[in-house]
ZAKEDO-469540 format. One record per residue (C-alpha): residue number from 1; residue in one letter; x, y, z. Coordinates in steps of 0.1 Angstrom, whole numbers, plus 5000, padded with zeros to 4 digits. Layout:
N
{loti: NUM	vovo: A	X: X	Y: Y	Z: Z}
...
This chain:
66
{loti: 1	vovo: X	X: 5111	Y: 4937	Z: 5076}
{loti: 2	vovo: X	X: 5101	Y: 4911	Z: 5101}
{loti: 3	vovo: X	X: 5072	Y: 4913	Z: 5124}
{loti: 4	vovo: X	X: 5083	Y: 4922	Z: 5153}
{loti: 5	vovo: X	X: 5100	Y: 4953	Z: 5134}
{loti: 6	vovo: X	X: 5068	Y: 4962	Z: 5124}
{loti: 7	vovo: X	X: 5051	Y: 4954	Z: 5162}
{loti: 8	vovo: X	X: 5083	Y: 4981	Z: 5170}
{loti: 9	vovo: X	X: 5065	Y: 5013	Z: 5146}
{loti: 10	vovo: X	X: 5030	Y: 5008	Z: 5138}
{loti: 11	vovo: X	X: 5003	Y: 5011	Z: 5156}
{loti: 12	vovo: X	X: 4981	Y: 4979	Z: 5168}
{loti: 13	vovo: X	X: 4949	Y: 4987	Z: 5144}
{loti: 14	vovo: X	X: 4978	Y: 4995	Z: 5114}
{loti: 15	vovo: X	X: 4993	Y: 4964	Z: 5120}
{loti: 16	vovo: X	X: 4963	Y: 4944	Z: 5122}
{loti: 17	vovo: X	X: 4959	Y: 4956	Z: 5085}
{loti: 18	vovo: X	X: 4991	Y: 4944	Z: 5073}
{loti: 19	vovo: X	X: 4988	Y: 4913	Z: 5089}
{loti: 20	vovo: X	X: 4956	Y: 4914	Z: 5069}
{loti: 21	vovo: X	X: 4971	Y: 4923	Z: 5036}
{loti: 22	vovo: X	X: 4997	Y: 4900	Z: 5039}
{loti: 23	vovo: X	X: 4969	Y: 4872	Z: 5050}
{loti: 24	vovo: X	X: 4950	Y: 4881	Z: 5016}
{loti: 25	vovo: X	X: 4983	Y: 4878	Z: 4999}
{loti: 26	vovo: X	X: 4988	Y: 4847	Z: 5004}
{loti: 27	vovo: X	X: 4953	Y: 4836	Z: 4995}
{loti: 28	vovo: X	X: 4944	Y: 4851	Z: 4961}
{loti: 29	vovo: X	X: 4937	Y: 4882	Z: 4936}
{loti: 30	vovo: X	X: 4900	Y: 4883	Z: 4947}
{loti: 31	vovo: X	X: 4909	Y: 4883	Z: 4988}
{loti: 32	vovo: X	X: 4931	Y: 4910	Z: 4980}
{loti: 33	vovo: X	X: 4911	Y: 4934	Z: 4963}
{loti: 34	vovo: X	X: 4886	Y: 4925	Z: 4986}
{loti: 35	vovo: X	X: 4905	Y: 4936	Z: 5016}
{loti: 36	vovo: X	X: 4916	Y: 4969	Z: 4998}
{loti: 37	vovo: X	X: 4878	Y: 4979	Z: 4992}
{loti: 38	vovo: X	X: 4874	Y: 4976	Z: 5029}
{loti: 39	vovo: X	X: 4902	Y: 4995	Z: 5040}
{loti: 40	vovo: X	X: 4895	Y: 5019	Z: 5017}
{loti: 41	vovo: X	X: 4864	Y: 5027	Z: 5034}
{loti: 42	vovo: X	X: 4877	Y: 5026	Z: 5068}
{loti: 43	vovo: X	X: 4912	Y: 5047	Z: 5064}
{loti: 44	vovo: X	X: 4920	Y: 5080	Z: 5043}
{loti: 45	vovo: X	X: 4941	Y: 5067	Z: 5010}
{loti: 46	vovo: X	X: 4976	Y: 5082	Z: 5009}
{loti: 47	vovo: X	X: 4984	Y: 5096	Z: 4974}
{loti: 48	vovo: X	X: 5020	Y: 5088	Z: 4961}
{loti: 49	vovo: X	X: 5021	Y: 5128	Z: 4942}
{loti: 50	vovo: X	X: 5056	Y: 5113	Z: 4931}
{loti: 51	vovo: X	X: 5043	Y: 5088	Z: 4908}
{loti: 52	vovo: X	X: 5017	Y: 5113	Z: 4900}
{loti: 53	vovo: X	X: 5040	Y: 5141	Z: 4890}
{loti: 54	vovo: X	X: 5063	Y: 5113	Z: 4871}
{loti: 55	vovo: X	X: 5032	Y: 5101	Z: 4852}
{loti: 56	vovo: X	X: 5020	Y: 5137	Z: 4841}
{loti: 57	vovo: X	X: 5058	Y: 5141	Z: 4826}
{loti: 58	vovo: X	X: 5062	Y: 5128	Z: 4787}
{loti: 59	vovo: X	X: 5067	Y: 5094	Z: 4788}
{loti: 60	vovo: X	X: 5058	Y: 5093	Z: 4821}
{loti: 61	vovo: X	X: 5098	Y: 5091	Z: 4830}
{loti: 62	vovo: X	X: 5098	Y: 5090	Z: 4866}
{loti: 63	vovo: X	X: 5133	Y: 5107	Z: 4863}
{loti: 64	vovo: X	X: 5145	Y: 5131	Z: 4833}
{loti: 65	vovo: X	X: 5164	Y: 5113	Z: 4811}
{loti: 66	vovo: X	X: 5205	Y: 5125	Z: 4816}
C-alpha cells in the first residue's frame, strides 16, 4: 500500500501513527516496542478474536484440519 493510499482512508492522527510505526521500524526492536507502549496508552487495542478462537482450538489450528 503506498502512502498516498493510506493519506486516501485513514485519518491524519491514524496516519501519523503509521508513519510512526513504520519510522520505529526502520530503526530497531527497542524503538518499536517503545512506540507500541505509547500507543497503547493513547488508543483502545483492537483484539484479533480470530487468532484467539484459533489459539483456544487443539493445536491451536487456525483452520480444522480437512
Amino acid at each position: 500500500m503506498t502512502l498516498n493510499q493510506l493519506r486516501a482512508i485513514l485519518r491524519e492522527d491514524t496516519l501519523r501513527l503509521v508513519e510512526e510505526l513504520s519510522d520505529a521500524v526502520r530503526t530497531s526492536p527497542e524503538v518499536i516496542d517503545g512506540w507500541a507502549d505509547a500507543v497503547e496508552d493513547a488508543r483502545p487495542v483492537v483484539r484479533d478474536r480470530g487468532f484467539e478462537e484459533a489459539e483456544a482450538r487443539p493445536g491451536g489450528a487456525a483452520r480444522p484440519a480437512p
